[in-house]
C-alpha positions in Angstrom: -24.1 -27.9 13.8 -22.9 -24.5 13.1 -22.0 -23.7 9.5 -17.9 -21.9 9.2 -17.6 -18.8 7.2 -15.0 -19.1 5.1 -12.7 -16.0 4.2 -10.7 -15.9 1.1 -9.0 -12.8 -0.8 -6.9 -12.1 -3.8 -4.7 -9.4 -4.6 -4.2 -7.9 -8.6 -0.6 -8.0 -8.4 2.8 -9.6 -7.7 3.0 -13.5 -6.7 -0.9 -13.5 -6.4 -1.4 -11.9 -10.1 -1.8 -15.4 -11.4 -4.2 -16.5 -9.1 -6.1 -13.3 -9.6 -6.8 -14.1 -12.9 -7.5 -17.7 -12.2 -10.2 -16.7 -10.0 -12.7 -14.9 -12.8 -15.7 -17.1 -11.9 -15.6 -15.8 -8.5 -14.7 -12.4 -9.4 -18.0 -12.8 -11.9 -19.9 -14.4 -9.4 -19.2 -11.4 -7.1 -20.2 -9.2 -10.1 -23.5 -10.6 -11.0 -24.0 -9.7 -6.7 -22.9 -6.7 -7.0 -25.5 -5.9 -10.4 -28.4 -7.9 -9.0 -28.5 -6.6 -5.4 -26.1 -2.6 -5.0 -27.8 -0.1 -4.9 -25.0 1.6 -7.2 -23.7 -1.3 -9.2 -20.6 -1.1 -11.4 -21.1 -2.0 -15.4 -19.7 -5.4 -16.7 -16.7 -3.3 -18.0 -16.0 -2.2 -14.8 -16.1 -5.8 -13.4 -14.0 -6.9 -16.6 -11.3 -4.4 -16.0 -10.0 -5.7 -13.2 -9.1 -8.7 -15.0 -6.6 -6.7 -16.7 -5.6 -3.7 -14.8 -2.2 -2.4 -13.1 -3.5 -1.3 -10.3 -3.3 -2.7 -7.1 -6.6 -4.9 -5.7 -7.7 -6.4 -2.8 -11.1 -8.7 -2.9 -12.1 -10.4 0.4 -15.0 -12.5 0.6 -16.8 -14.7 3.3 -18.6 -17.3 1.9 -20.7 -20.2 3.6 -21.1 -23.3 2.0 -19.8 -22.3 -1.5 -22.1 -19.1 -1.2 -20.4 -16.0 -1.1 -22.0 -14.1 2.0 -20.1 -10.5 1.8 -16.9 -9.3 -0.4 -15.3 -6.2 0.1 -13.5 -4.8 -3.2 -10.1 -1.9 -2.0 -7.8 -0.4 -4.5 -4.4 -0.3 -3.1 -1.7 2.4 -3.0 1.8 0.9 -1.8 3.4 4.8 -2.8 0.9 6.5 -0.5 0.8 3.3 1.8 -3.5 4.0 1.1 -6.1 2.0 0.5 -9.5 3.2 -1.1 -12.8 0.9 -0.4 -14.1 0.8 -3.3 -17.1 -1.5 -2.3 -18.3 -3.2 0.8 -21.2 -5.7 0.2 -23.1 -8.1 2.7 -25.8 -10.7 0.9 -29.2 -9.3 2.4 -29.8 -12.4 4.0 -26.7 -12.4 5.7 -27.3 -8.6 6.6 -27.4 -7.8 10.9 -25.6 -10.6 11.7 -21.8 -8.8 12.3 -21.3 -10.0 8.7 -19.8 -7.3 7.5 -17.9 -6.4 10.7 -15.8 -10.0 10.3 -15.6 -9.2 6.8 -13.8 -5.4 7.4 -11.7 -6.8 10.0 -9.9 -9.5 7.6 -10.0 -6.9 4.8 -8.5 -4.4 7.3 -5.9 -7.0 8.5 -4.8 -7.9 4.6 -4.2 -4.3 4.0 -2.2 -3.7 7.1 -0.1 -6.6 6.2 0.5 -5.0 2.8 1.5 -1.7 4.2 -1.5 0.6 4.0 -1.6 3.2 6.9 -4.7 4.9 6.2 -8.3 4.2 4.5 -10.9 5.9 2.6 -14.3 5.7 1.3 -17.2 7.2 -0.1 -20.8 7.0 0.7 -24.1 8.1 -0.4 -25.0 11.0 2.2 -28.8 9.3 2.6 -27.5 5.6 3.0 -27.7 5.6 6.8 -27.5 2.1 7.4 -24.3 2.5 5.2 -22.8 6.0 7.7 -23.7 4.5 10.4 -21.9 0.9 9.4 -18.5 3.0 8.7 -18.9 5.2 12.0 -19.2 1.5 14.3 -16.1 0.7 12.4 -13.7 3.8 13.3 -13.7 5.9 10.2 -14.3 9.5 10.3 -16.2 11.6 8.3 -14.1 14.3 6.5 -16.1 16.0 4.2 -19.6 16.1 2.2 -19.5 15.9 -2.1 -22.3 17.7 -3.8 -23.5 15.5 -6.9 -20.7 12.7 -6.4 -23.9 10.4 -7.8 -25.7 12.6 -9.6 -27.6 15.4 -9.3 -28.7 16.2 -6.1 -27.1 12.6 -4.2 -23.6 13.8 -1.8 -21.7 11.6 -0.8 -19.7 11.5 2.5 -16.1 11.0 2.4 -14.3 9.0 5.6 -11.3 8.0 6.5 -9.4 5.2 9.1 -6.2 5.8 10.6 -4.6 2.0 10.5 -2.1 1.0 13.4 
């Protein structure tokens, strides 16, 4: 019997605000992910902050039998009508199995529906897995970033024209 993936998201503001911050264990079972298995992973405080920002969040995740699978983290812009990804993250187990591609195309959708217009990101310039992932997915290089992670490591900015 095949197993569903289930997809879930929360937003940081409006309506959804309260079930934002109902929703901490996920949000810190997502972190612990994020720390144990990115290859850049955000701090605690980082994680802890968006329990009590402003700003404007989406988190999507796919989860498979109470395991979360992939989540997808975008900050929101409703003046500019742009959303940033922040973070895009598939479970290695999980990883070459179109994943990530169901998990971008509900994250996509949620952001259309909230009025952005346009996407960006930034990547490492040597995560090729990573490039190539974005590319299959429509976005478009724009530019290179010396040192965006340090010394020596560019990044590659992209962006996606939304419908």
């Amino acid at each position: 019997m095949r197993s569903i993936n289930r997809f879930s998201y929360l937003q940081s503001w409006g309506e959804k605000r309260s079930q934002w911050l109902a929703a901490s264990e996920s949000l810190w079972e997502i972190a612990q992910l994020d720390i144990q298995l990115f290859i850049n992973p955000w701090s605690v405080a980082q994680w802890e902050e968006l329990l009590t920002t402003d700003q404007n969040y989406i988190l999507g995740s796919l989860q498979r039998r109470g395991n979360i699978m992939a989540f997808a983290l975008l900050l929101y812009n409703p003046w500019e009508e742009l959303g940033h990804l922040l973070k895009i993250f598939v479970h290695p187990e999980y990883r070459k199995k179109h994943i990530g591609i169901d998990l971008w195309q509900k994250v996509q959708k949620v952001s259309e529906l909230q009025g952005a217009k346009r996407i960006y990101l930034e990547v490492e310039k040597s995560n090729h897995a990573a490039n190539s992932f974005y590319q299959k997915l429509g976005f478009v290089s724009l530019n290179e970033v010396s040192h965006f992670y340090g010394a020596g490591r560019c990044a590659l900015t992209y962006h996606l024209i939304l419908n």
